[in-house]
NULO-89184 format. One record per residue (C-alpha): x, z, y; residue number from 1. Coordinates in Angstrom, 1 decimal, padded with zeros to 4 digits. Each point is the difference from the previous one (the first is absolute). Layout:
N
NODE    east      up   north  lopa
NODE       X       Z       Y   NUM
...
***
This chain:
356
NODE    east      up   north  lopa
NODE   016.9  -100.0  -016.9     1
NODE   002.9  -002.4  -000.5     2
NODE   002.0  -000.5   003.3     3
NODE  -000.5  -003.8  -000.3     4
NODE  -004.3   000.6   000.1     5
NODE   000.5   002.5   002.5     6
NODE   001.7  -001.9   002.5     7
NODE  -002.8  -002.7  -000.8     8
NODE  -002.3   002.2   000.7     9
NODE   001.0   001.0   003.0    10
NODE   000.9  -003.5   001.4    11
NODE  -004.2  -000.4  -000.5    12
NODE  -000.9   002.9   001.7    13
NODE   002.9  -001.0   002.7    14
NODE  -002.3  -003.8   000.4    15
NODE  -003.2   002.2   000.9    16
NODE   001.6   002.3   002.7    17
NODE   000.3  -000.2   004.0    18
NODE   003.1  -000.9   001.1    19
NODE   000.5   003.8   001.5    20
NODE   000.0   001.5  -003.7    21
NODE   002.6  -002.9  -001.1    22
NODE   002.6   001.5   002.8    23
NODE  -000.8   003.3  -001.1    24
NODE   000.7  -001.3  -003.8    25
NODE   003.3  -001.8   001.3    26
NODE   001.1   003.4   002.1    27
NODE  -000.8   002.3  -003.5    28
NODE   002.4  -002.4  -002.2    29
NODE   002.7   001.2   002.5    30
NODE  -000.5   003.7  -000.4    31
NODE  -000.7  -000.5  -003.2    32
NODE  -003.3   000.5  -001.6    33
NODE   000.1  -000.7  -003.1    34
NODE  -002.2  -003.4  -001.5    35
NODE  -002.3   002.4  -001.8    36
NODE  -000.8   001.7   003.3    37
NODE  -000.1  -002.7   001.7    38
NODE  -002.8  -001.4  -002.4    39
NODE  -002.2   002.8   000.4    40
NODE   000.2   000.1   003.6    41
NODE  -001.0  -003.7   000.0    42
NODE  -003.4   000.8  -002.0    43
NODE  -000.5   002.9   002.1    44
NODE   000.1  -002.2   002.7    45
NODE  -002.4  -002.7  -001.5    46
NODE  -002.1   002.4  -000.6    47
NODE  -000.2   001.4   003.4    48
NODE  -000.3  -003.3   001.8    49
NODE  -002.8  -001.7  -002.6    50
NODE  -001.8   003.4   001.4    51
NODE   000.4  -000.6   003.4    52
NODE  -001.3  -003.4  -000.5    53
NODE  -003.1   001.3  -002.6    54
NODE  -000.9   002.6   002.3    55
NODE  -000.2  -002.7   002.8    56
NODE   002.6   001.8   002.4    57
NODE   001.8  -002.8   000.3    58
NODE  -001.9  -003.6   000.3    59
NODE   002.4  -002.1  -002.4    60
NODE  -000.4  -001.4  -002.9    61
NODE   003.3   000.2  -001.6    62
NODE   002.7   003.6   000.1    63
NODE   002.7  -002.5   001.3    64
NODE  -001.9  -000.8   003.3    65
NODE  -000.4   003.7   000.9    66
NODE   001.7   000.3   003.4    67
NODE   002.3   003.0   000.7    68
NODE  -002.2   000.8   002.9    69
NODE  -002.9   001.7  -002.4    70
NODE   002.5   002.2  -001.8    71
NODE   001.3   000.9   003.8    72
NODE  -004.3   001.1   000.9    73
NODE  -000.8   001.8  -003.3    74
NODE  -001.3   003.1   000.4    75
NODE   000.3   003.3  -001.6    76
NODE  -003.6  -000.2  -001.2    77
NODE   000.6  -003.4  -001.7    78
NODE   002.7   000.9  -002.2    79
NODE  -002.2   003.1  -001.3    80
NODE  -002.9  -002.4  -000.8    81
NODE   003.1  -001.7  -002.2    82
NODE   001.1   003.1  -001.7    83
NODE  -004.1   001.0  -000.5    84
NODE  -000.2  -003.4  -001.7    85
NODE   003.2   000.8  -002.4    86
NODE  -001.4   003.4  -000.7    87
NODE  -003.2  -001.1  -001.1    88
NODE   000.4  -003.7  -001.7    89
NODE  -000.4  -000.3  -003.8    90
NODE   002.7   000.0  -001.7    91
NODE   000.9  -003.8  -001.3    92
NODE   000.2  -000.7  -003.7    93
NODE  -000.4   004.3  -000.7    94
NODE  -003.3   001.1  -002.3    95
NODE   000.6   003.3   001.9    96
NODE  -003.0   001.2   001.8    97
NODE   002.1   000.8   003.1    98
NODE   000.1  -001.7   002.8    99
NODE   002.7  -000.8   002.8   100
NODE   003.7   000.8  -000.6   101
NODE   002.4   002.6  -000.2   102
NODE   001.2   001.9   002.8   103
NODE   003.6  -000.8  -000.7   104
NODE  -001.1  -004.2  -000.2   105
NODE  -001.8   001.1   003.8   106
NODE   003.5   001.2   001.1   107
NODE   001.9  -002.8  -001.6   108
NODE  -002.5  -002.5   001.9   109
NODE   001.0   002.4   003.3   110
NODE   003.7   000.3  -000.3   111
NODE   000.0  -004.4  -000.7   112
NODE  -002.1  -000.2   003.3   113
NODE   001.9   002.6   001.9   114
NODE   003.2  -002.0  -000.7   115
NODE  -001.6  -003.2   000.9   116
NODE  -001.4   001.2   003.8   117
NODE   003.1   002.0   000.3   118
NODE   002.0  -003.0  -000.2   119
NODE  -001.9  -001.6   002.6   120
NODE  -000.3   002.3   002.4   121
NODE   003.4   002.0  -000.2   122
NODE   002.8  -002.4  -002.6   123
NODE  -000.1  -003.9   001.4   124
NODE   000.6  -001.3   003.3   125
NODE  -001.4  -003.1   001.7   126
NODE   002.0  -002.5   002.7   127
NODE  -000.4   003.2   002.4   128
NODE   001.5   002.8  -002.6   129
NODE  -003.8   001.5   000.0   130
NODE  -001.7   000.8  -003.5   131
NODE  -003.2  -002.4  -000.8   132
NODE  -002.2   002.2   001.6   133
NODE  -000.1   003.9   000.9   134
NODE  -003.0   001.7  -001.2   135
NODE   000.6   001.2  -003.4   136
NODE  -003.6   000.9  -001.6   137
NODE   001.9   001.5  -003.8   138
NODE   001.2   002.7   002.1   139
NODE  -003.3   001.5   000.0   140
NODE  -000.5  -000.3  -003.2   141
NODE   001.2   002.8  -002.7   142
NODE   000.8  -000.2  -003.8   143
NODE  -001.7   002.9  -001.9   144
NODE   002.3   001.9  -002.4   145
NODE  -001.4   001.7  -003.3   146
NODE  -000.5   004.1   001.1   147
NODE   002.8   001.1  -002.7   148
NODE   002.3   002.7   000.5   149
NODE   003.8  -000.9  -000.8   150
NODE  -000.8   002.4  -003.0   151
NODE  -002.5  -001.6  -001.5   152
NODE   001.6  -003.7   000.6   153
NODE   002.8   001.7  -002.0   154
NODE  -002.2   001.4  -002.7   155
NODE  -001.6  -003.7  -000.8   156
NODE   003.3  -001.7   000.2   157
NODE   002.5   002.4  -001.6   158
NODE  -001.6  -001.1  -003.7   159
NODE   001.0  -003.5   000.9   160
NODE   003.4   000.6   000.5   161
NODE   002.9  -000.1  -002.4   162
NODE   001.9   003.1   001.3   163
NODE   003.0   001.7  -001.9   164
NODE   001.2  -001.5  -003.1   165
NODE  -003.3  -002.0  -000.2   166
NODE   001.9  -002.7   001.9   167
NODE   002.7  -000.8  -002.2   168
NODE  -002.5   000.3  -003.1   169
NODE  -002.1  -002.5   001.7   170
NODE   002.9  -002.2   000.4   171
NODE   000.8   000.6  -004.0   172
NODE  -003.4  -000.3  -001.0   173
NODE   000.1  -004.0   001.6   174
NODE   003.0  -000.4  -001.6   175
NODE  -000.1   001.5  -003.7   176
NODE  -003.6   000.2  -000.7   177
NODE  -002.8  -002.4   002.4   178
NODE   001.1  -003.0  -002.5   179
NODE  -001.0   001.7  -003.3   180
NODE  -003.9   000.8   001.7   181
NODE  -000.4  -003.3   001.4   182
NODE  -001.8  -003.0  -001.6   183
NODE   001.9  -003.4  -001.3   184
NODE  -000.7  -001.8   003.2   185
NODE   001.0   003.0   002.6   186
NODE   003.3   000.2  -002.4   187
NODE   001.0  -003.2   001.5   188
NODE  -000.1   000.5   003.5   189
NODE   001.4   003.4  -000.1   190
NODE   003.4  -001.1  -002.3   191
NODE   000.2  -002.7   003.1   192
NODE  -000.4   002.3   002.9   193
NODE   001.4   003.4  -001.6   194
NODE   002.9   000.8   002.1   195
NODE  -001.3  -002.0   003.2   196
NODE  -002.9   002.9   000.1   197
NODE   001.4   002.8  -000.9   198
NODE   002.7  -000.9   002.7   199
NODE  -003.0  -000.2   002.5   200
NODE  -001.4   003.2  -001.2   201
NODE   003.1   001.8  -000.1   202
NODE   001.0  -001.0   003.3   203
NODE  -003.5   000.8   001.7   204
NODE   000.6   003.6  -001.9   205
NODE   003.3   000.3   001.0   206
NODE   000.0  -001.3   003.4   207
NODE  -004.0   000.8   001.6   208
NODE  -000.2  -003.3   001.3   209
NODE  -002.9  -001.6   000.9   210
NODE  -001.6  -002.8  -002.2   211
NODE   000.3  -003.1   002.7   212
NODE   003.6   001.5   000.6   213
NODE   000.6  -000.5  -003.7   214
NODE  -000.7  -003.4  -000.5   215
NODE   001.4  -001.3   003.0   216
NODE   003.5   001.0  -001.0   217
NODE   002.6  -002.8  -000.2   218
NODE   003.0   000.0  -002.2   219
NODE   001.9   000.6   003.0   220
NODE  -001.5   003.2   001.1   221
NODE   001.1   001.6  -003.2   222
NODE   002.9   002.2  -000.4   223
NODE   000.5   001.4  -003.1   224
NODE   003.6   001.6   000.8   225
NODE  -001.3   002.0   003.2   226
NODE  -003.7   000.8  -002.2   227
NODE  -001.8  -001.5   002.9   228
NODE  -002.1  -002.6   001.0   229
NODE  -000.8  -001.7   003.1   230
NODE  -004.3  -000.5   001.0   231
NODE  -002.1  -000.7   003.0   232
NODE  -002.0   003.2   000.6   233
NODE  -003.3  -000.5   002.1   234
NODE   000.0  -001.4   003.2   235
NODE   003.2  -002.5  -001.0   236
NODE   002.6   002.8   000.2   237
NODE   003.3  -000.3  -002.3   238
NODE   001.0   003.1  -002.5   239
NODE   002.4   000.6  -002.2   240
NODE  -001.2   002.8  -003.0   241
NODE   001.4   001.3  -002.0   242
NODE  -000.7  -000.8  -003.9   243
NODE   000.4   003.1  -002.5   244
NODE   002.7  -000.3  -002.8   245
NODE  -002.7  -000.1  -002.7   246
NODE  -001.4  -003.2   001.0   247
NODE   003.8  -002.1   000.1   248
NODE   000.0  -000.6  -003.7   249
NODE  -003.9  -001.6   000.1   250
NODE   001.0  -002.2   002.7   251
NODE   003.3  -000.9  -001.5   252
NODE  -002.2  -001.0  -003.5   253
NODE  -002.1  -001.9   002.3   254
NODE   002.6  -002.3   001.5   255
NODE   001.8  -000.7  -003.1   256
NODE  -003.2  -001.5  -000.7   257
NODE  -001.2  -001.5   003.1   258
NODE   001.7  -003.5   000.5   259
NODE  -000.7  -000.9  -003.7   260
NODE  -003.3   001.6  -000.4   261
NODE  -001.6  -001.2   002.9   262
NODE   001.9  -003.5   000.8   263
NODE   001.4   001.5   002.9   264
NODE   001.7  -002.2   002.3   265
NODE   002.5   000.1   002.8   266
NODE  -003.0  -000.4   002.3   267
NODE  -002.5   002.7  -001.5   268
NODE   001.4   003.0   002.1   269
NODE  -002.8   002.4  -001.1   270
NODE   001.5   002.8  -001.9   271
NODE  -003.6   000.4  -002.0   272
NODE  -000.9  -003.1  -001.9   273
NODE  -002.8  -001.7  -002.2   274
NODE  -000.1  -003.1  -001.0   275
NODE  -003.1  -002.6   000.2   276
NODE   000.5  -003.8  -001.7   277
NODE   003.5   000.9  -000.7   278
NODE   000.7   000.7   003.5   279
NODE   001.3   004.0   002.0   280
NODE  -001.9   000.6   002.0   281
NODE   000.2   003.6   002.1   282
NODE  -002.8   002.9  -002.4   283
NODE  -002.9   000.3   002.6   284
NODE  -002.0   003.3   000.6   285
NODE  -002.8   000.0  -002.1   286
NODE   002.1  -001.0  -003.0   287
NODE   002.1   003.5   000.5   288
NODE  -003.4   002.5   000.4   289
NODE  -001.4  -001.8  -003.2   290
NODE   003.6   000.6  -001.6   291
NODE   000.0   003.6   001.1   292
NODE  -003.1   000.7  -000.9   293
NODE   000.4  -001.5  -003.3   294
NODE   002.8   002.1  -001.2   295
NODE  -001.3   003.0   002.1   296
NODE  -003.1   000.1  -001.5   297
NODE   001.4  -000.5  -003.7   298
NODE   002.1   003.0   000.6   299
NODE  -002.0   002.5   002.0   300
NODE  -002.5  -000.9   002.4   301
NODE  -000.5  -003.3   001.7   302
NODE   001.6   000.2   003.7   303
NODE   001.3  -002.6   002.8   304
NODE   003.6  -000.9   001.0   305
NODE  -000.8   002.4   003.4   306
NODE  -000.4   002.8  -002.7   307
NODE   003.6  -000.5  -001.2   308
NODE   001.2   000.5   003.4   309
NODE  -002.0   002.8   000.6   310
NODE   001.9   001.5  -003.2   311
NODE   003.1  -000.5   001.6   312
NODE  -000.6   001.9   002.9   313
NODE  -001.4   002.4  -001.7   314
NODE   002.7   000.6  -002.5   315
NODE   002.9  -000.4   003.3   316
NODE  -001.8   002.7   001.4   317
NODE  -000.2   002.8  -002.6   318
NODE   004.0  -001.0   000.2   319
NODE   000.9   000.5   003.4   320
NODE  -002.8   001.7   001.7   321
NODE   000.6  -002.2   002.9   322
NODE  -003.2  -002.2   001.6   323
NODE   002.7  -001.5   002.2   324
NODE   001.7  -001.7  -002.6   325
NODE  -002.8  -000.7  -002.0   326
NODE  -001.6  -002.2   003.2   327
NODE   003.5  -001.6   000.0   328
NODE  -000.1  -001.2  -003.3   329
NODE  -003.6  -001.0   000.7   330
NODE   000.8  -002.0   002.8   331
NODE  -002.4   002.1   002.2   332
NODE   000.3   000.7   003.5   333
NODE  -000.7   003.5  -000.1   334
NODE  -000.4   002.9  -002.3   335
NODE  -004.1   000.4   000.3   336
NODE  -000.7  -002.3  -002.6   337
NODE   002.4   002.4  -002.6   338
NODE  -002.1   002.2   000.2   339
NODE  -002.2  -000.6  -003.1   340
NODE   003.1   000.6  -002.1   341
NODE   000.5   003.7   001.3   342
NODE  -003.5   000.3  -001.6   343
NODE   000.8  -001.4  -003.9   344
NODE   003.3   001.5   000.2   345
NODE  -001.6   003.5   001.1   346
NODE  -002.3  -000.7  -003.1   347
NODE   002.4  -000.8  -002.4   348
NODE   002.0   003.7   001.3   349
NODE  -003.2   001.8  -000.9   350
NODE  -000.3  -001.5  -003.2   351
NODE   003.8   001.0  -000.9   352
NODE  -000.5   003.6   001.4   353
NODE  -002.6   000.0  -002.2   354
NODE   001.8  -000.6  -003.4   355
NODE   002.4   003.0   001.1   356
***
């Protein structure tokens, strides 16, 4: 979604909500959230609320009028019946027999509600420096994780990772030979954007950002001299990561072509650009996973911008053997969520003992 129709979106979704959820939206633009998050928070929270009302737990007609005090008096038992209802609701606009949705679209809907009552009952303050209220009901309330062993997580994802050389011949694949198997029309827009995405791929693969850290670079946090660049990590914290020397010559193309390209001006700090009427404007998330999907599918198998960043931890693990540094470059706070590379590089061992 282009930034300009997301932030549309969400100033509609921002008219239909109680003023308690438009603190907690002001509060997350501090932290930052990103707009994309922020969006589906919002809808998680319409949802919620036209349920409360539909359900007839609250006795208004409108989500805006629902007073704080009947999010303060939910009950454990209430926010099951919610889930239940989620788990076994037809699927909109799906010819799928199945009903209700995923378990991971549950969780998301838990972890947007979590952050919502944990804000109010923990994060603001009122005239007396108290939270809203005190009794936080999401506490009780668990996500479920897919039973998987770290081995089999690494068995499904390792064949949708671009480990070894595969990297750089992805990166030479976009450049020498997407253009000659794509159609008239596709030609177009990838002589345009060329060097701007294979500067986001490479730096993704180079780097292990995440995608909302990505496009929310500005030209300023860029430092092409030191090979590192400057993001928000979640929860709002500053890093500086560093950028491996493959990537310097992608994002040098890039910038040659950037002001020119994209009618960049002094204004348009965004390091990523599109352009829309003739206008920069800063490249949005959705229009990077269909971009990386695009060219990842054309080469190998079809994967999302996460995947790339998976590859790089990967890949800087086989090098150093370290899970420290690997959560470093990650921007995690501790090692436990390396772990999964241990598991594909312990793979990838086997497989070369095996050629001996």
């Amino acid at each position: 979604m282009k930034r300009e129709n997301l932030l549309a979106h969400i100033e509609t979704l921002k008219a239909k909500m109680p003023w308690y959820v438009l603190d907690y939206y002001q509060s997350k633009l501090i932290v930052p959230y990103s707009f994309t998050t922020l969006f589906e928070y919002l809808k998680e929270y319409q949802r919620f609320f036209a349920w409360l009302i539909d359900a007839k737990i609250v006795n208004v007609s409108f989500i805006k009028d629902i007073p704080l005090k009947i999010l303060e008096d939910l009950k454990k038992k209430d926010l099951e019946l919610y889930i239940n209802m989620l788990m076994e609701r037809p699927i909109q606009n799906s010819k799928s027999a199945n009903r209700g949705l995923a378990q991971a679209t549950i969780n998301r809907t838990i972890s947007a509600l979590s952050s919502l009552f944990k804000y109010l009952t923990e994060e603001v303050e009122n005239e007396d420096g108290e939270p809203y209220f005190h009794r936080n009901v999401m506490k009780k309330i668990q996500t479920h994780k897919k039973r998987e062993t770290l081995a089999a997580r690494a068995e499904n994802i390792k064949p949708k990772l671009f480990l070894g050389d595969e990297t750089n011949a992805f990166l030479e694949f976009i450049d020498n030979e997407y253009e000659e198997k794509s159609s008239p029309r596709a030609k177009v827009f990838f002589t345009k954007n060329k060097e701007r995405d294979l500067a986001i791929i490479a730096l993704i693969l180079g780097s292990g950002i995440r995608l909302s850290e990505c496009i929310n670079i500005d030209m300023d946090d860029l430092h092409l001299r030191t090979q590192r660049v400057e993001v928000f990590r979640k929860g709002g914290k500053r890093d500086s990561v560093n950028i491996a020397s493959f990537v310097i010559p992608y994002l040098e193309q890039y910038l040659v072509v950037r002001k020119t390209r994209y009618k960049a001006e002094k204004l348009d700090k965004a390091l990523f650009l599109t352009s829309y009427k003739g206008q920069a404007n800063r490249i949005d998330a959705s229009s990077v996973e269909k971009m990386v999907g695009k060219y990842s599918k054309a080469f190998k198998i079809k994967v999302s911008p996460h995947k790339l960043r998976h590859t790089l931890a990967t890949r800087l693990y086989a090098e150093t053997n370290s899970q420290v540094l690997v959560s470093h470059q990650l921007g995690h706070a501790s090692t436990q969520v390396t772990d999964l590379y241990t598991h594909i590089v312990d793979e990838e061992q086997k497989n070369a003992l095996d050629k001996l």
